[in-house]
C-alpha positions as CSV (number, residue, x, y, z in Angstrom):
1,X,57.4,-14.7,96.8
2,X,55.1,-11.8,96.5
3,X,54.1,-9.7,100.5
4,X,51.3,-11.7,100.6
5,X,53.0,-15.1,101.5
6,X,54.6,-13.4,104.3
7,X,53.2,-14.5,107.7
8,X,51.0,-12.1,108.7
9,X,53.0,-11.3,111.6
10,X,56.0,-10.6,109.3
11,X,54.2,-8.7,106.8
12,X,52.8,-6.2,109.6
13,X,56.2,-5.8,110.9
14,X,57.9,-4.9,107.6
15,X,54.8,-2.6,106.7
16,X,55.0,-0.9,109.9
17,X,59.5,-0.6,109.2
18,X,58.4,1.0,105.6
19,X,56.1,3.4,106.8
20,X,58.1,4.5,110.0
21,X,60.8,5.2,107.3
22,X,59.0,7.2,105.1
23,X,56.6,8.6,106.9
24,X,53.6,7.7,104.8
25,X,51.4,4.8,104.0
26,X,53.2,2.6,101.7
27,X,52.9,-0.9,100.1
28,X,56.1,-2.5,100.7
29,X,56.7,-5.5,98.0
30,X,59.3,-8.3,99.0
31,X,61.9,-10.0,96.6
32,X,63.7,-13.0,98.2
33,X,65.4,-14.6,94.5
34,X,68.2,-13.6,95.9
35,X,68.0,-14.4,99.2
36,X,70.3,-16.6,101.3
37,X,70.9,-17.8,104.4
38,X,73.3,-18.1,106.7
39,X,73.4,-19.9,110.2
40,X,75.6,-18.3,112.9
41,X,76.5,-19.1,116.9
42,X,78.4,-15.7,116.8
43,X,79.1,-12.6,116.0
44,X,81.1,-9.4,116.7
45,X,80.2,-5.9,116.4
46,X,81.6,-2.2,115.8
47,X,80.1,0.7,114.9
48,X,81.4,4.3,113.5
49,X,79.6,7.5,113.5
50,X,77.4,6.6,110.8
51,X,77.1,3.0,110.8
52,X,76.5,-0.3,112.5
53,X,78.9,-3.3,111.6
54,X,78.3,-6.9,112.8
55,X,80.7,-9.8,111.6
56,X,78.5,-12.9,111.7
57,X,79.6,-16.4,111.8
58,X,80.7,-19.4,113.1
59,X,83.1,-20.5,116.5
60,X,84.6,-23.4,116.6
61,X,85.8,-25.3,119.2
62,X,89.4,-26.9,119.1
63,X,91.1,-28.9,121.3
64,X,94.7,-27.3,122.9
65,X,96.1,-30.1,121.4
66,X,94.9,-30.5,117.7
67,X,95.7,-26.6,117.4
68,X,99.3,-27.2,115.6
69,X,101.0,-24.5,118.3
70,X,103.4,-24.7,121.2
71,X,102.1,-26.6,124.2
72,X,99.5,-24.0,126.0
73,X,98.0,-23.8,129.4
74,X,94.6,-23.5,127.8
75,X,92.3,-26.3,127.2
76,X,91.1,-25.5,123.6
77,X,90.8,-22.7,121.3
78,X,87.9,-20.9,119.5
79,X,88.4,-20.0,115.8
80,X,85.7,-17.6,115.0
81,X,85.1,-18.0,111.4
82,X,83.1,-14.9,110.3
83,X,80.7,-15.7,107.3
84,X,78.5,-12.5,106.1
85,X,79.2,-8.8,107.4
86,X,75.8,-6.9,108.1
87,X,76.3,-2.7,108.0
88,X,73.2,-0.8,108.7
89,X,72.1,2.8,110.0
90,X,71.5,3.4,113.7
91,X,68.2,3.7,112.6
92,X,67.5,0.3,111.2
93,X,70.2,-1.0,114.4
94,X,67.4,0.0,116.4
95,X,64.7,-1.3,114.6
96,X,66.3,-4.6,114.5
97,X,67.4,-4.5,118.4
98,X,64.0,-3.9,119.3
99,X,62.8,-6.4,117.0
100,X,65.2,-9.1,118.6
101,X,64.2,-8.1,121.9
102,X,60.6,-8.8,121.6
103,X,61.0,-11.8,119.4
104,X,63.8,-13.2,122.6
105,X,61.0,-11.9,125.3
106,X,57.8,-13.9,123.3
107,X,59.9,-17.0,123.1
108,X,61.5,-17.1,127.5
109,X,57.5,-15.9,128.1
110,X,56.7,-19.3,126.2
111,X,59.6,-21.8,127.1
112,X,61.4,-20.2,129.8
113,X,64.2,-18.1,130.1
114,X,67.5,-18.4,127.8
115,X,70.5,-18.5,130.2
116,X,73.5,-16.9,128.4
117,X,75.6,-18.7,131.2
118,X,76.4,-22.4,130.1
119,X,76.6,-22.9,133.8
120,X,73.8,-22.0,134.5
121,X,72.0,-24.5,132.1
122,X,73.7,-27.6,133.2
123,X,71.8,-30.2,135.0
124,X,73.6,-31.4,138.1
């Protein structure tokens, strides 16, 4: 896949990345052979001086009493089973968080808001 079949959208964003990175006009080429990808409902992050780190992945819901342990006063358990570790710059952490942030505020402007709340998005 050549920088041509992105969507133009995409391909304006990733030339706008390269250039605030380099500070010149560039032609930025994408390779996706080795792409994957990855679904996730979670994810955990830490961060060191240099660095951004975010575990993503997978929770998973298990009853209290298909868990194998000692009876519990908790209702299930969530196993968070972490797939692919991303590490990145601050830089590129904020590139991406303000990425995600418009991409989130296009889609509520379209659909409605996302409540984080799974109270709040229960019918009564």
């Amino acid at each position: 896949m050549s920088e041509n079949d992105l969507p133009q959208g995409e391909a304006t964003q990733v030339d706008e990345q390269a250039r605030q990175q380099t500070g010149q006009q560039v032609r930025l080429r994408v390779n996706q052979q080795n792409m994957t990808t990855a679904y996730t409902n979670a994810f955990r992050s830490n961060a060191t001086a240099d660095e951004v780190i975010v575990d993503i992945g997978l929770n998973q819901v298990v009853p209290a009493n298909q868990t194998g342990g000692q009876q519990s006063d908790v209702d299930a358990e969530i196993i968070f089973d972490v797939n692919n570790r991303v590490v990145m710059n601050y830089y590129t952490a904020k590139r991406l968080a303000i990425t995600l942030g418009q991409i989130v505020r296009q889609h509520e402007e379209k659909f409605g808001e996302l409540k984080l709340n799974v109270a709040d998005r229960v019918k009564g």
